[in-house]
KEDO-160174 format. One line per field, with one value per residue (C-alpha): residue number from 1; chain; x, z, y. Coordinates in pm, 1 decimal. Example, Ala and Ser with C-alpha at 12.3 -4.5 7.8 and 13.67 -1.06 7.14 Angstrom:
KEDO-160174
resi <- (1,2)
chain <- (A,A)
x <- (1230.0,1367.0)
z <- (780.0,714.0)
y <- (-450.0,-106.0)
//
This chain:
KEDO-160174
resi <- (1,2,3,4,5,6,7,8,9,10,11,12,13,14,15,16,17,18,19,20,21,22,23,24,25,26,27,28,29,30,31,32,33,34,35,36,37,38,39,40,41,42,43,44,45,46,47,48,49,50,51,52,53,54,55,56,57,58,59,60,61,62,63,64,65,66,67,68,69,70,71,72,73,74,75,76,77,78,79,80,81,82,83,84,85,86,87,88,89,90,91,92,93,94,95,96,97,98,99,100,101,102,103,104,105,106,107,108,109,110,111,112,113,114,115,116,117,118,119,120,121,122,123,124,125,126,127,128,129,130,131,132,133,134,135,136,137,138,139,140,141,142,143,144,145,146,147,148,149,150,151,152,153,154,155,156,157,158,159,160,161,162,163,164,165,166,167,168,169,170,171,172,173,174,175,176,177,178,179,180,181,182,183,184,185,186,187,188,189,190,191,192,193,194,195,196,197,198,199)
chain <- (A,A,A,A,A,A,A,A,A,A,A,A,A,A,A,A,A,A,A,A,A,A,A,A,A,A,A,A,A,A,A,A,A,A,A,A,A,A,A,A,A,A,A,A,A,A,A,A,A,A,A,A,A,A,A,A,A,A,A,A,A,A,A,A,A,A,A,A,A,A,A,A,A,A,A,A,A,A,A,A,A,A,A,A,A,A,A,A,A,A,A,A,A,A,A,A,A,A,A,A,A,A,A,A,A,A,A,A,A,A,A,A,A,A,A,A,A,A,A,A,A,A,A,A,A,A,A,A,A,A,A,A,A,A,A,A,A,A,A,A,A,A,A,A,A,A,A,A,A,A,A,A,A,A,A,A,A,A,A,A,A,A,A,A,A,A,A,A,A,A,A,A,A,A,A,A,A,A,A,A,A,A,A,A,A,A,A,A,A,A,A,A,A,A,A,A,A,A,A)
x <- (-2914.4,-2612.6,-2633.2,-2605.2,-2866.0,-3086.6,-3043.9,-3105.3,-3460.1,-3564.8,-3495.6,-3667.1,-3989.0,-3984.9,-3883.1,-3943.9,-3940.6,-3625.7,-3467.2,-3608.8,-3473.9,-3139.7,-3085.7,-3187.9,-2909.8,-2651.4,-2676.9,-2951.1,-2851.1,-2989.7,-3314.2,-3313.5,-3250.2,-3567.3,-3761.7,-3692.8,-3739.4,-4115.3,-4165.4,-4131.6,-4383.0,-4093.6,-4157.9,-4439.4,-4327.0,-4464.7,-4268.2,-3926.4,-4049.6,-4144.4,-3873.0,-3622.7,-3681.8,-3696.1,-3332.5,-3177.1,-3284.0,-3167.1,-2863.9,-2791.7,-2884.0,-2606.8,-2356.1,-2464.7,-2438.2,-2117.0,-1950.9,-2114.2,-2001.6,-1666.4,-1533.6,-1517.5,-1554.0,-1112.2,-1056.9,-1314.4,-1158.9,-849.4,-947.0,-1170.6,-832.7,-755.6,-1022.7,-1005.5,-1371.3,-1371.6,-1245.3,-1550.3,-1756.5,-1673.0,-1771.8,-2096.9,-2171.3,-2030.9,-2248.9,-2519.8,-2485.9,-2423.5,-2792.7,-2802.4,-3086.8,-2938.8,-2613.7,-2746.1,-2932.8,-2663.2,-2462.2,-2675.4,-2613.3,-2217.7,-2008.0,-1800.9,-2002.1,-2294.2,-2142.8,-1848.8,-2099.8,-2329.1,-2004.6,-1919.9,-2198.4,-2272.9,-1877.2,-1918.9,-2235.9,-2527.2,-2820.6,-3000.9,-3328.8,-3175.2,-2992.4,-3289.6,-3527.6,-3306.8,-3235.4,-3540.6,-3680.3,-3353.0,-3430.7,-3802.6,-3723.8,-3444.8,-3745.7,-3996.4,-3734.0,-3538.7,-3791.5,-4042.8,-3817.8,-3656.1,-4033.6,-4108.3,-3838.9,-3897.7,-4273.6,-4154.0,-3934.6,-4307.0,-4457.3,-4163.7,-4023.5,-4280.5,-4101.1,-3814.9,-3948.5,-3601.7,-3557.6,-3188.3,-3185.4,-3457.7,-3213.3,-2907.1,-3102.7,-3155.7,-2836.1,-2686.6,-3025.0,-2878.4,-2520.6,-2586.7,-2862.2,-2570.6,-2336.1,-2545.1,-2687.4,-2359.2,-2193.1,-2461.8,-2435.8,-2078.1,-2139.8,-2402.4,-2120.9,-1848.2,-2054.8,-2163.7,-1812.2,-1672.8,-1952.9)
z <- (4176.1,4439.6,4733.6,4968.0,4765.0,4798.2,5150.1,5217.6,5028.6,5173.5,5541.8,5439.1,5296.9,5560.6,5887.4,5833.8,6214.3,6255.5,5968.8,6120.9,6419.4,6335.3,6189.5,6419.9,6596.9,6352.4,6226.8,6164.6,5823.3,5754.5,5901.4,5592.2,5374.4,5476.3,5492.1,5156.5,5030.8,5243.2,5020.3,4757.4,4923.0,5022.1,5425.0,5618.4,5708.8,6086.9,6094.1,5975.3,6249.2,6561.8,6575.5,6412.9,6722.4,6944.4,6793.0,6888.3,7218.5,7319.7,7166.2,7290.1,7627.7,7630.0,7540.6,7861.5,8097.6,7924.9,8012.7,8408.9,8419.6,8658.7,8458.3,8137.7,8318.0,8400.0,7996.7,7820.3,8065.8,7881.7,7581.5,7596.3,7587.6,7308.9,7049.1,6779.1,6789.2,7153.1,7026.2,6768.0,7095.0,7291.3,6993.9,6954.0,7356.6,7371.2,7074.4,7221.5,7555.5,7749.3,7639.1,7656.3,7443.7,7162.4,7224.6,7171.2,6868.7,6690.7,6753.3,6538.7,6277.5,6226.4,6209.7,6514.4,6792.1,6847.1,7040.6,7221.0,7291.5,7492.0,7687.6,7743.4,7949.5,8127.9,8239.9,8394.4,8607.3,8435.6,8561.8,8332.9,8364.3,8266.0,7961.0,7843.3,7865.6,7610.7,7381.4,7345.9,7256.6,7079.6,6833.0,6809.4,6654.2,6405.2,6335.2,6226.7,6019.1,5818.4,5733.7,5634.5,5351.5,5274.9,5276.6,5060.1,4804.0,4772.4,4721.9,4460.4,4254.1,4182.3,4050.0,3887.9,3745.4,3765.6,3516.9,3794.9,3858.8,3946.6,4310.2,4292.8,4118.2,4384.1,4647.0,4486.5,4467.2,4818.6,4873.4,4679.9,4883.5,5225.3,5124.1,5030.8,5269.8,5530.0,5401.5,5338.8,5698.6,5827.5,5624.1,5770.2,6144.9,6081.2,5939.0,6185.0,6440.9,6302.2,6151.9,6564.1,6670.9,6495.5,6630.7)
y <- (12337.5,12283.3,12077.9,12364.9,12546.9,12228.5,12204.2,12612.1,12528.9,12228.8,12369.7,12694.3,12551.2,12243.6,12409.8,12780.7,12828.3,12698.3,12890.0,13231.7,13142.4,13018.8,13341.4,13554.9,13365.0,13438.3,13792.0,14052.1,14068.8,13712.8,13820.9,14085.0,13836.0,13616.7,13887.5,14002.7,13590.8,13665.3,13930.2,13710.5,13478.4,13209.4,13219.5,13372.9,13718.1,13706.8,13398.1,13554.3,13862.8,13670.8,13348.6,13553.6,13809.7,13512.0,13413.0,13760.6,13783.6,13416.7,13486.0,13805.1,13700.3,13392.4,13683.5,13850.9,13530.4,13457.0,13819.3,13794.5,13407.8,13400.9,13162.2,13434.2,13728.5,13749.3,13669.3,13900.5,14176.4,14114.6,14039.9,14373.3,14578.8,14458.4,14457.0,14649.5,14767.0,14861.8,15235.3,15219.1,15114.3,15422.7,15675.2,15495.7,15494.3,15907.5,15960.2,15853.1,16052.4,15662.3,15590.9,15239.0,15156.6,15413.6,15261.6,14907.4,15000.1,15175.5,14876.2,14657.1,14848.7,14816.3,14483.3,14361.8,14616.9,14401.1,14155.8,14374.5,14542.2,14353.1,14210.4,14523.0,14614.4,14285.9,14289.6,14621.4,14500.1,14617.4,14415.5,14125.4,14302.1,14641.6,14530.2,14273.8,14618.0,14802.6,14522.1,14415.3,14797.9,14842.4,14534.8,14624.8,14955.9,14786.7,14553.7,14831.6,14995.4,14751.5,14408.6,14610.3,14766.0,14408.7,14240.8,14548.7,14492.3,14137.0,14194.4,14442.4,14188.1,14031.0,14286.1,14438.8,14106.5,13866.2,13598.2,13591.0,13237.2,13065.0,13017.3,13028.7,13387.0,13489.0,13408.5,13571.0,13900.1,13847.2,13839.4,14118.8,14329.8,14188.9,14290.6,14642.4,14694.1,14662.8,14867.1,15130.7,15132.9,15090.2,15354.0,15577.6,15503.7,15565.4,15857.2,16022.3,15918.2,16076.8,16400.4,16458.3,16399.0,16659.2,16894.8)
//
C-alpha cells in the first residue's frame, strides 16, 4: 500500500465528513467516486449525500462572491472573453431557452462550464438569492440521478465479486466507474446539445 493510498484510507475511515465534503468542494465526479466506495460499504452513503452537497454549495457560492467582488469583477470580465469554454457556455444557456436552473444543471455535467458558468451569471448581476435557488435544485436533481447509480454499482461489486476484498482494487474500480461515468454523461449532454442545435 502507497503512502497516498494510506493517507486516502485513513482520512476516509477517520474523518468521513470531511472527505465528503472536501469533495464536494473539488468536483462532482469525486462525489461518484465515494458514493460508489458507500456502495461498497466504505463511507455512509447519507454522509457522502448531505456534506458532499454541503461542499458544492459553499463552493459554488465563493465562485459567486468572487465574480460580484469589485476587486475581481474588472479581471473575470476580461478574462471571460477569452475562455475557451465561454462559446460551449452560450450553446448550453441557448439550449436551454436562458433557463437558469437547466443551464446550471447541464453545466455540471461537462468539464470547464461549471465554474464559467456560475461567474458568468454573478458578473452580469444575477441576484445571490436567485442563483442559490437554481443551484441548489440544479444539484438536487444531479444528486437523485447519478449517486444512486454509483452507490448502486458499488453495492453490486459485492454481490457480483464478493472475494474483491482488497481495498486498493476497490478503489481503482472506483476510479475507472468515476472516469467513465463522466465521459459518458458528458458525451451525452454534448450530444443532446448539439442534436437540438442542429434542429
Amino acid at each position: 500500500m502507497t503512502t497516498i493510498t494510506g493517507i486516502f484510507i485513513y482520512t476516509l475511515l477517520h474523518y468521513p465528513k470531511v472527505m465528503a465534503f472536501g469533495a464536494g468542494i473539488l468536483a462532482e465526479e469525486l462525489l461518484l467516486f465515494l458514493s460508489f466506495l458507500s456502495g461498497h460499504n466504505l463511507i455512509d452513503f447519507k454522509t457522502v449525500l448531505i456534506f458532499g452537497f454541503l461542499g458544492a454549495m459553499v463552493i459554488d457560492s465563493i465562485y459567486y462572491f468572487i465574480a460580484r467582488s469589485s476587486f475581481f469583477k474588472k479581471y473575470i470580465e476580461n478574462r471571460m472573453k477569452s475562455i475557451r469554454s465561454i462559446g460551449l457556455i452560450k450553446k448550453i444557456d441557448k439550449f436551454a431557452n436562458h433557463n437558469i436552473f437547466i443551464t446550471l444543471f447541464l453545466s455540471k455535467f461537462i468539464y470547464g462550464p461549471r465554474t464559467i458558468v456560475i461567474l458568468n451569471f454573478a458578473s452580469n448581476g444575477m441576484k445571490y438569492r436567485k442563483f442559490l435557488y437554481n443551484d441548489v435544485l440544479a444539484m438536487l436533481l444531479w444528486y437523485i440521478l447519478l449517486p444512486p447509480l454509483a452507490w448502486a454499482a458499488g453495492h453490486g461489486l459485492i454481490s457480483s465479486y464478493g472475494a474483491v476484498k482488497e481495498i486498493e482494487k476497490t478503489i481503482g474500480i472506483a476510479i475507472l466507474f468515476m472516469i467513465a461515468i463522466y465521459f459518458i454523461t458528458e458525451h451525452i449532454a454534448l450530444r443532446v446539445i448539439r442534436v437540438k442545435k442542429k434542429k
